[in-house]
N, C-alpha and C positions, 0 to 999 in steps of 0.2 A: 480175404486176401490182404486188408489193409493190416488187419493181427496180427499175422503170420509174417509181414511186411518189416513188422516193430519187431517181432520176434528173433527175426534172423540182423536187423539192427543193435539190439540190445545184447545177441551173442558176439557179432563185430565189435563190438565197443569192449566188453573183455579182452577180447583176441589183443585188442590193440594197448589196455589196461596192462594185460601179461607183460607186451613185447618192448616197451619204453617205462622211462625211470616216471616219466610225468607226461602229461596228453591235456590239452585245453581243449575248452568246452568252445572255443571260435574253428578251432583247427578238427575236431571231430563235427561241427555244423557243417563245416565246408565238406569237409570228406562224404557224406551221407548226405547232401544236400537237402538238411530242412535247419531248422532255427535254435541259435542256440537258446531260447528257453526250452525247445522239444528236448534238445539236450539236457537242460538239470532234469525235465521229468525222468528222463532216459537214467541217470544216473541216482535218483531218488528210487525206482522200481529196480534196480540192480542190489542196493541196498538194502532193500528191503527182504530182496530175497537168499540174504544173509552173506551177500561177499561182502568182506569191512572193504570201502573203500576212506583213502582221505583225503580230505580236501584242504589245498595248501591255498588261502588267502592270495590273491592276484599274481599265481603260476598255475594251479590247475588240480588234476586228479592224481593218484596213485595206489597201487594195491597197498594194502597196510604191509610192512617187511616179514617177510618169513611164511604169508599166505601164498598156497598154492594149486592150482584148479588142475582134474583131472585134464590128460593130455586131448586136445582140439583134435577133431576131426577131420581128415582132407575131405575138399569134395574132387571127383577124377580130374576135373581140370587144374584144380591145384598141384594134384600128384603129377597129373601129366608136367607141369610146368617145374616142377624139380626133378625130375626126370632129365627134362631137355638141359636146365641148367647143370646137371650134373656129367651130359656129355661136353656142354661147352668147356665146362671146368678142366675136362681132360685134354683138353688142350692149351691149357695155359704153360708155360715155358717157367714156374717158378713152381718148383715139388712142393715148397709147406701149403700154398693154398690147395692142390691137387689133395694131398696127405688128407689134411683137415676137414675138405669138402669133404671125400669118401670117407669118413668116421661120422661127422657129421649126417649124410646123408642114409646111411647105416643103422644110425638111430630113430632116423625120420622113418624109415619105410618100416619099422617093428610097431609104427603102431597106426602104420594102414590097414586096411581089410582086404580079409581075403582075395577077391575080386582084384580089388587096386594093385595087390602085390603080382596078381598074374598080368595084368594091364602094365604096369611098371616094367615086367621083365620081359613083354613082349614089346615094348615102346625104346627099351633101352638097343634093342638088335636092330631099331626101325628108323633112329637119329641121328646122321652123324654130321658131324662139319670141318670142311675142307682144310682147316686152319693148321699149319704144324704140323703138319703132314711125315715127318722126319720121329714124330715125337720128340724134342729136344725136350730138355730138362738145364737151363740155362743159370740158375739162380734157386736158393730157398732161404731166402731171407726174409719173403713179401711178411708174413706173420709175425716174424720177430719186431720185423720196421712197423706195424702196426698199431702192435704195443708199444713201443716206446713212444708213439706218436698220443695214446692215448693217456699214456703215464707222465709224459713230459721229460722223460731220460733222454740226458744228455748220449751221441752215441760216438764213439769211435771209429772211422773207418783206414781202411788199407786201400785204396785206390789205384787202378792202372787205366787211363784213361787211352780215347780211343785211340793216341799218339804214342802210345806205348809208355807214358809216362807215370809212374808211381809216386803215391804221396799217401801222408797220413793225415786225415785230416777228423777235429770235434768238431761235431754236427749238432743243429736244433731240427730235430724232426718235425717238419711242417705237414707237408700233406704229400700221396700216393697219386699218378695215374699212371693208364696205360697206354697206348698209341706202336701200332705199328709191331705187333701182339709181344713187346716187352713193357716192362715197368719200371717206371723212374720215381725217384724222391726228389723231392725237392725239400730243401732243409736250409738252412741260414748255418754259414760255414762257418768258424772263430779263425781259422786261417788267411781267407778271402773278407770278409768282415761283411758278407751281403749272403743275398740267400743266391743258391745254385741249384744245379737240376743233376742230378748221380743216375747212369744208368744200372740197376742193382745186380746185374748178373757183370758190372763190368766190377764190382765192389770183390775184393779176396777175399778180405777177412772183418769182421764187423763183431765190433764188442760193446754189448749193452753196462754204462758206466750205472753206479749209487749215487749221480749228482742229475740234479733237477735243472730244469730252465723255467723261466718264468712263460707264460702259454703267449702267444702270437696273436694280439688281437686284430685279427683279419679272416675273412671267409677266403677260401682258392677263388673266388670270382674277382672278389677286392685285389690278392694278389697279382691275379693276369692283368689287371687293370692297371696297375701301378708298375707292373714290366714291362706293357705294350710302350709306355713314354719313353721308354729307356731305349727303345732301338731306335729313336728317331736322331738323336743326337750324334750321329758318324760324318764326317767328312766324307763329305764327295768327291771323288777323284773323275774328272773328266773323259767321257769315254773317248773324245774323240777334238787334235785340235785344230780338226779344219775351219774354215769362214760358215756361217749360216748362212745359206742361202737367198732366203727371203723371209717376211714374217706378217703372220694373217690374224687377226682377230677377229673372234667369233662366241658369243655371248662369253664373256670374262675369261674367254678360251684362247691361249697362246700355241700358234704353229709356225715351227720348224721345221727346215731339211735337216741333216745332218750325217755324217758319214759315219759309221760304224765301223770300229774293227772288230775281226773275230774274236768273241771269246766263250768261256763257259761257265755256267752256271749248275752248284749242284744245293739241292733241300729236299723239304720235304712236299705232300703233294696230293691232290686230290682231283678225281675224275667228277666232272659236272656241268652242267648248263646253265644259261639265261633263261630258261622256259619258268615259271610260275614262280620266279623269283627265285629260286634254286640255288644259285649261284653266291647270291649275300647270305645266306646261312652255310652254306658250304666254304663257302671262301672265311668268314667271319670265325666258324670254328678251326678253320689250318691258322688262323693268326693265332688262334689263343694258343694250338697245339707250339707255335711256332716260340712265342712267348716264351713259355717252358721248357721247349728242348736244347737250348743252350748250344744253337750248332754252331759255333764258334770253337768250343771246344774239342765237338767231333770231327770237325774237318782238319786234316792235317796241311792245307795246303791254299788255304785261303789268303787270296792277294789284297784284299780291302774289307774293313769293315761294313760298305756297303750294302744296303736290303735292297734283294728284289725280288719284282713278282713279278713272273713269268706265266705267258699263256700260252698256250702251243698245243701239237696232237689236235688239231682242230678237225672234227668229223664233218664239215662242211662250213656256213659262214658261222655270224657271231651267235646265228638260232637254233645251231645246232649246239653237239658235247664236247667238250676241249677238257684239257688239264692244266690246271694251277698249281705252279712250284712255288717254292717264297724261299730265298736261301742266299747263297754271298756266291762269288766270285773266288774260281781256283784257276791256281796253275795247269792242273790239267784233270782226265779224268780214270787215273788209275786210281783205285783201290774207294771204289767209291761206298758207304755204307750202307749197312742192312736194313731196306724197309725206303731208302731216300732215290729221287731220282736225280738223273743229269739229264741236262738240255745244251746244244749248241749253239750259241746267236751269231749267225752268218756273219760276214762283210756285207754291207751293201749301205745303199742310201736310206733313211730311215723319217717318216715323218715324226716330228719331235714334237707334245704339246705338254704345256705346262699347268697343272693342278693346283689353283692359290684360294688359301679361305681354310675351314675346319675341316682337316683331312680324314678325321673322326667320324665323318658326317656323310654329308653328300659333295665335297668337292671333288674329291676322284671318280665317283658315281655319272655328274653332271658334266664331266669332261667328255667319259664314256659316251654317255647318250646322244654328245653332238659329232663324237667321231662315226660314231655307228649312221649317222642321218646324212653323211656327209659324202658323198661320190668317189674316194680313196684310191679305187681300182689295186685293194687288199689282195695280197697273196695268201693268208692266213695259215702262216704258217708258223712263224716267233715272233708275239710280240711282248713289250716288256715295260714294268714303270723301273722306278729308281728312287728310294728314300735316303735321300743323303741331310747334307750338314742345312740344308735351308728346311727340312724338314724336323728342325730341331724345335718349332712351338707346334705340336700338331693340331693346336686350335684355329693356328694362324702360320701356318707355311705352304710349303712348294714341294709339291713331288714332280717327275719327267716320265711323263708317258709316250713310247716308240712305238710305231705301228709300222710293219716291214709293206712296202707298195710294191707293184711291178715295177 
């Protein structure tokens, strides 16, 4: 068992040799959980059994160039697992990935076995997923933006943004995601002189230039991080300018009355709970999504640059499932976009508490916790923060958190 153990290790570690330019001996220990000395043996008995490998002094492994191993064999759960990915693929809304997959996966199923090919075509009638339901076919540029992303080509676009406005604008191609079953680039514009977020089915026409850009030294994680700072610094405009009522203190926690007028709120949005912590990882990935989607640009009708987060749809109190908006402030709510919601925040009286310290952290967390402890006599039905202009050091600012009472 333990033989056969190394055996099916030592064909993984090929697998993985084929599929990457270079592979470390710490990052295959970790992957197969034993030691990277297990690993040089690992790699000394692969050699030996005549695949040239080479060894690059402090980067790692690689097959010698121009070696090439008969083609790997699926085991059915692998097939089955491209299988399923190749019905999710058909519903992606941008053809050159659709195209590409199905050629791609074309070539993968000619050298399954028998067996697997009848498994594969009985698996493919037995999967489907509800996504795109329309079939739309929105964009096929996802491949082209790819390549340039990996060549460093400078790109040209034709733009008609969500306001109906057209521009032309050279791009650095940074990095691809998806949300809300479209795909956006994000690139660093020579127009705007910063990086921006392009929805690619809203892009007309797209010309890959023969000029380079020097590469972006940053990961997408490092980028979210460096644009989540940027939404703190907006003026606050006042919601409301009546007297404060009265003012309570309670562990570093500031409350208000304060009167609200109606207004509305449209972004983006996610259904989720406080149970098992749920909520800080769901709410934490809409900021990143949020980071990136650049709604400012897609809303035609935004009255302030102000952030907010909105909690509402509440399925009973705060222990139960609610929805999380994060979005600006409009005039109204016609023509509102595809994949985002709208929330209304009533008139009414509102209790007002203020979040001061690392908002990055736990200061808005720990605001929460003593509203939730606190006798309210909550309606639960809109309540809301607000990241304005004192939210401008988010290490060290003020956010306004409203909680609607009876």
């Amino acid at each position: 068992m333990k033989e056969h153990s190394r055996l099916s290790r030592l064909t993984s570690i090929v697998t993985q040799l084929q599929s990457k330019r270079i592979v470390t001996a710490s990052a295959l220990a970790k992957k197969y959980n034993v030691s990277v000395r297990t690993i040089y043996r690992d790699i000394r008995a692969i050699e030996q059994s005549g695949v040239p490998i080479v060894t690059e002094e402090g980067k790692g492994y690689s097959l010698m160039e121009g070696y090439r191993l008969p083609p790997i064999m699926f085991t059915e759960e692998e097939a089955n697992a491209l299988i399923t990915a190749e019905q999710l693929i058909r519903k992606n809304k941008d053809q050159s990935l659709v195209d590409n997959y199905q050629n791609a996966i074309t070539k993968i199923k000619a050298v399954l076995k028998h067996s697997q090919k009848e498994s594969a075509d009985l698996l493919t009638n037995r999967v489907s997923f509800r996504a795109n339901l329309q079939a739309e076919s929105t964009s096929h540029y996802l491949m082209t933006l790819q390549s340039a992303i990996t060549q460093f080509n400078l790109i040209e676009l034709e733009y008609l943004s969500l306001k109906q406005e057209r521009s032309t604008r050279m791009v650095e191609p940074f990095a691809l995601y998806s949300t809300q079953e479209n795909w956006l680039l994000i690139a660093f514009c020579h127009l705007r002189k910063s990086f921006r977020v392009f929805r690619i089915d809203f892009i007309q026409k797209l010309t890959v230039t023969n000029e380079y850009f020097e590469p972006h030294d940053m990961t997408i994680q490092e980028y979210y991080e460096k644009e989540y700072k940027k939404f703190y610094p907006t003026p606050d405009i006042p919601l409301s300018k009546r007297e404060r009522s009265f003012v309570v203190n309670l562990k570093n926690t500031t409350m208000k009355k304060q009167q609200i007028e109606k207004f509305h709120i449209v972004g983006i949005w996610v259904k989720t709970t406080n149970q098992n912590n749920q909520a800080k990882k769901d709410i934490g990935e809409l900021w990143q999504k949020f980071m990136g989607a650049n709604l400012s640009e897609k809303l035609p009708n935004i009255k302030n640059p102000t952030i907010y987060a909105v909690y509402t749809e509440y399925e009973g109190d705060h222990t139960q499932p609610y929805t999380t908006i994060l979005g600006y402030s409009v005039d109204s709510l016609d023509n509102i976009p595809e994949g985002m919601k709208a929330v209304t925040i009533e008139k009414g009286v509102y209790h007002q508490f203020t979040a001061k310290g690392d908002l990055t952290t736990n200061a808005v967390v720990d605001v929460w916790n003593n509203i939730w402890d606190m006798d309210l006599n909550r309606t639960y039905t809109t309540d809301f923060e607000v990241y304005g202009e004192k939210a401008a050091d988010p290490k060290n600012g003020e956010a306004e958190i409203y909680i609607a009472t009876k």
